[in-house]
N, C-alpha and C positions, 0 to 999 in steps of 0.2 A: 513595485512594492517589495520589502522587504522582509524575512522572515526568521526568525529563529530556530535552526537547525535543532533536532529530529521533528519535522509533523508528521500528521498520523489523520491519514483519514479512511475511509472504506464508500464502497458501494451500497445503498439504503437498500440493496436484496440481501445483504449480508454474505455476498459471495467472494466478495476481491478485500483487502484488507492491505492498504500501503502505509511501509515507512518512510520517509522522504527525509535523507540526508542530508540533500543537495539540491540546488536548481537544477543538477545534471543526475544526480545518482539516488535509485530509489530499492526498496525492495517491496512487492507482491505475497501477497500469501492467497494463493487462490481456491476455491471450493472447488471440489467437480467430484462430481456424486458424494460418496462420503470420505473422500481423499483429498487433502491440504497440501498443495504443492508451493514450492518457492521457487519465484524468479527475480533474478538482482538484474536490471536496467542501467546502464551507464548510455543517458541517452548524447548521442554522436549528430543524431541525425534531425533536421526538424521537426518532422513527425514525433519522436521519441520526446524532444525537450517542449512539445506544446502538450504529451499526455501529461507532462510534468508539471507545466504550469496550470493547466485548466483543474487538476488533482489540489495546488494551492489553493486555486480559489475556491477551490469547494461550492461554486453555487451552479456549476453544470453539468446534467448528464444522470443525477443524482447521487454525486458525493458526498459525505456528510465527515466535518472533523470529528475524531474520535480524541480519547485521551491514551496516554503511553498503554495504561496497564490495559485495557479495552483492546492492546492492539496486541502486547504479551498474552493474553489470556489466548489468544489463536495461535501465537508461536508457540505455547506451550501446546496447545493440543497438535500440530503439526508435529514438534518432537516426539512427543508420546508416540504417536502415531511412524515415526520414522527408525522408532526404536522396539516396535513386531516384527 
């Protein structure tokens, strides 16, 4: 299948939060207690490009597509936060 670069989807606990640039390159905005961390993925390996695909399809695991600003609204509280 094919898709239109940036998607946007998250974890239904509201913890993980992805942008998905790429079939290979993504970025994470992750919860962990009350601290928002970022990780950029350039997956290399098969492990990495099947989180990537299964995150497309959004119907496993409990992913759910999100919209852009749905996905800003957590980058923006991640910068705030990176900016104390």
């Amino acid at each position: 299948m094919s898709y239109e670069y940036p998607q946007y989807r998250k974890l239904s606990n509201d913890k993980s939060y992805y942008k998905i640039e790429s079939n290979s390159r993504m970025l994470e905005l992750q919860s962990i207690g009350s601290q928002w961390n970022l990780f950029e993925l350039t997956a290399t390996i098969l492990p990495e490009r099947n989180l990537v695909a299964d995150l497309l399809e959004a119907n496993e695991a409990g992913y759910q597509q999100i919209s852009e600003d749905d996905f800003l609204i957590v980058m923006n509280a991640f910068l705030t936060q990176s900016l104390k």
